[in-house]
C-alpha positions as a Markdown table, in Angstrom:
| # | Residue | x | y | z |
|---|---|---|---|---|
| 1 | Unk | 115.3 | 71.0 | 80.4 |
| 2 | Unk | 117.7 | 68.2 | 81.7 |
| 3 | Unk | 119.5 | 69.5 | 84.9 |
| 4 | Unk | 122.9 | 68.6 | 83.9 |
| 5 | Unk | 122.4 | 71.0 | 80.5 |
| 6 | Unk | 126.0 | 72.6 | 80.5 |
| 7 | Unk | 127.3 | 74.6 | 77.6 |
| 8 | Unk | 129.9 | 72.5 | 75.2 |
| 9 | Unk | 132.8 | 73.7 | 73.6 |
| 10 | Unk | 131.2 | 74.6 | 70.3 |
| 11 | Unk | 128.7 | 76.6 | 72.5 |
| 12 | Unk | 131.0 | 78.5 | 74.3 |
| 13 | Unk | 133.3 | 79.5 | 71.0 |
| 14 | Unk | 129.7 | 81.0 | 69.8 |
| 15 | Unk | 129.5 | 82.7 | 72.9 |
| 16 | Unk | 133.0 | 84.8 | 72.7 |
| 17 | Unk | 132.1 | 85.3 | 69.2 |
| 18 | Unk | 128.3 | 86.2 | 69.5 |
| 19 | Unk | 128.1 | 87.3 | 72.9 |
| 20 | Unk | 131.7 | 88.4 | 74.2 |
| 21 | Unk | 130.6 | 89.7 | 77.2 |
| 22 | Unk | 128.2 | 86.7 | 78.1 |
| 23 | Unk | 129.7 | 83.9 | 80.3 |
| 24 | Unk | 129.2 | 81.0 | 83.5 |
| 25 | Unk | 127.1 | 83.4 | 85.7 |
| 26 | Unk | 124.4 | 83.9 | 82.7 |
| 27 | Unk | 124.6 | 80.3 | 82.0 |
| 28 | Unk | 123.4 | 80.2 | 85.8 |
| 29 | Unk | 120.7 | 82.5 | 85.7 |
| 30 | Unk | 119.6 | 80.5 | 81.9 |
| 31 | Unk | 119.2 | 77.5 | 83.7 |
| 32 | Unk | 117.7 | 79.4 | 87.1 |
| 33 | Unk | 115.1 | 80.5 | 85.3 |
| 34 | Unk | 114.3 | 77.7 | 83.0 |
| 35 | Unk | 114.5 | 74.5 | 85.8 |
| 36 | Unk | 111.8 | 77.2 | 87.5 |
| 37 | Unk | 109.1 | 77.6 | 84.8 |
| 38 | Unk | 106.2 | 74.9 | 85.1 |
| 39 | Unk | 104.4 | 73.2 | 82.4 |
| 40 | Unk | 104.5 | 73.5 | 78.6 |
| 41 | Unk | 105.8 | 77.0 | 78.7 |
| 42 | Unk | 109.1 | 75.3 | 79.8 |
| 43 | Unk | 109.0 | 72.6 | 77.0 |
| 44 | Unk | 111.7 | 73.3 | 73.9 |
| 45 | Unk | 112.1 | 71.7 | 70.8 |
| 46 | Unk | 115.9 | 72.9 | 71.1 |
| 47 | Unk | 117.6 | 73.9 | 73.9 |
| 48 | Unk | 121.1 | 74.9 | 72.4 |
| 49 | Unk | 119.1 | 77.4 | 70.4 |
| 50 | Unk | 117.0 | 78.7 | 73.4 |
| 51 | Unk | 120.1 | 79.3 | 75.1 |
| 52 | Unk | 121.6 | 81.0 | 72.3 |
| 53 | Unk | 118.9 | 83.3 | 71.8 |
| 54 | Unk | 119.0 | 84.1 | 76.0 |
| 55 | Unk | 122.6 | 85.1 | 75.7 |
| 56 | Unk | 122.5 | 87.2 | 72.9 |
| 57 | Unk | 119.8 | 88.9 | 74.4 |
| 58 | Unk | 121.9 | 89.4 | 77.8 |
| 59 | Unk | 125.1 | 90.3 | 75.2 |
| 60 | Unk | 123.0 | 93.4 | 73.7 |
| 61 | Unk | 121.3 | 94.7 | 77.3 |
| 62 | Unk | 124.9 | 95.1 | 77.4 |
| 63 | Unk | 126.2 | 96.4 | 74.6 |
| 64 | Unk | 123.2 | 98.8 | 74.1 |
| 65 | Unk | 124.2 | 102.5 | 74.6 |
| 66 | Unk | 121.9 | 103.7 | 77.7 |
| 67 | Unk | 118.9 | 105.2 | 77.3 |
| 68 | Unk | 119.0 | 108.7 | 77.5 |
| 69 | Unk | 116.1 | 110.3 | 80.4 |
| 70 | Unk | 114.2 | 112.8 | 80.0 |
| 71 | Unk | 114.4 | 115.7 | 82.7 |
| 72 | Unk | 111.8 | 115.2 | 85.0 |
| 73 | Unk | 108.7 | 118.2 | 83.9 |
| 74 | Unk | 108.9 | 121.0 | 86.9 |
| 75 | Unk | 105.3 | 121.0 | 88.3 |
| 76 | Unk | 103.8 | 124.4 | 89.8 |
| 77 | Unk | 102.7 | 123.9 | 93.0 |
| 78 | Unk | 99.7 | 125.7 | 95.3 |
| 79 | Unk | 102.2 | 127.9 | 96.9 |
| 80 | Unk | 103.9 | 128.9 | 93.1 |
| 81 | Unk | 100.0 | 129.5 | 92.2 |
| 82 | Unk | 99.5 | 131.5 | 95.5 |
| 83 | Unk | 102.3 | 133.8 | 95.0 |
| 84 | Unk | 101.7 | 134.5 | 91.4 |
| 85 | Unk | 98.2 | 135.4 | 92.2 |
| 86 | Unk | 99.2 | 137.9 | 95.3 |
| 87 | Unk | 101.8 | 139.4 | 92.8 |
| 88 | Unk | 99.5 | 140.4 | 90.8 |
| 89 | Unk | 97.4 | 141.7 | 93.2 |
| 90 | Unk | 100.1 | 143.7 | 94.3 |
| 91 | Unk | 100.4 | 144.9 | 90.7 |
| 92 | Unk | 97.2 | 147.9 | 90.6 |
| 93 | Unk | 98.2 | 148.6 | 87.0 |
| 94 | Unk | 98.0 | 145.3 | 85.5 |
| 95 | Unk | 95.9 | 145.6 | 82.4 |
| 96 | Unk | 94.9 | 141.9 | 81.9 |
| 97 | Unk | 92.1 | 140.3 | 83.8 |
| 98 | Unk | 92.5 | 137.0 | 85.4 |
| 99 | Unk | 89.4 | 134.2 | 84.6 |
| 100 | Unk | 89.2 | 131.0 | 86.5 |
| 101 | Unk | 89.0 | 128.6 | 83.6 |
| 102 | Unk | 88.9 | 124.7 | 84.7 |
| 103 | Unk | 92.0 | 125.2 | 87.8 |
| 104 | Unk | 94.0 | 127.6 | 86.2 |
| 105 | Unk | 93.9 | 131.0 | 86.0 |
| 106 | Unk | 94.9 | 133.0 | 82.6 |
| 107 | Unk | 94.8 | 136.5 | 81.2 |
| 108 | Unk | 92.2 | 137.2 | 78.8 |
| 109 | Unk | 93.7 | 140.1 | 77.7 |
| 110 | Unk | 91.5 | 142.6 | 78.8 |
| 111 | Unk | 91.3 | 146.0 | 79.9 |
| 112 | Unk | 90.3 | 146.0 | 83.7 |
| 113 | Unk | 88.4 | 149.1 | 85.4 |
| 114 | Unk | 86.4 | 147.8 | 87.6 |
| 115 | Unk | 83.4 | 148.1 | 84.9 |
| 116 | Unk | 85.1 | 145.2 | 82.4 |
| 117 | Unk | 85.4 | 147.7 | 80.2 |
């Protein structure tokens, strides 16, 4: 890319028309980038398109409505394990009986007597 590669006039009416909210401070970072990339990667057949395509890209991060996040999953912890398990030891008429399966504990839906019967 020649150092001196500064948009012209007919680049910068494509610009408010194509990118509207593009201007000298990506042209900046366009040329940043591209005067740092070594080798063939850094060779283009056209560099008024290559810049083109870099500020319609920046125009669009832009323009694109945010991404909406997803609530982060609550995770049980030791201590939420611990007390479930000494609440239902605290619980003499619970009716379900608790199998260690993997690291979990679940109810299998049996009637407890002390026989497993």
């Amino acid at each position: 890319m020649p150092e001196d590669f500064t948009p012209t006039e007919e680049m910068k009416a494509w610009a408010r028309e194509n990118a509207p909210t593009c201007g000298m401070r990506d042209h900046e970072a366009f040329m940043d980038f591209w005067l740092s990339v070594p080798g063939a990667k850094a060779r283009k057949v056209d560099w008024v398109r290559t810049w083109k395509n870099w500020m319609r890209r920046e125009h669009d991060k832009r323009a694109a409505p945010p991404t909406p996040r997803r609530a982060p999953q609550q995770r049980t912890t030791t201590t939420d394990k611990v007390n479930g398990w000494l609440a239902l030891a605290d619980n003499p008429t619970a009716t379900d009986v608790l199998e260690l399966e993997g690291t979990e504990w679940h109810t299998t839906g049996t009637s407890t007597n002390g026989l497993g019967a």
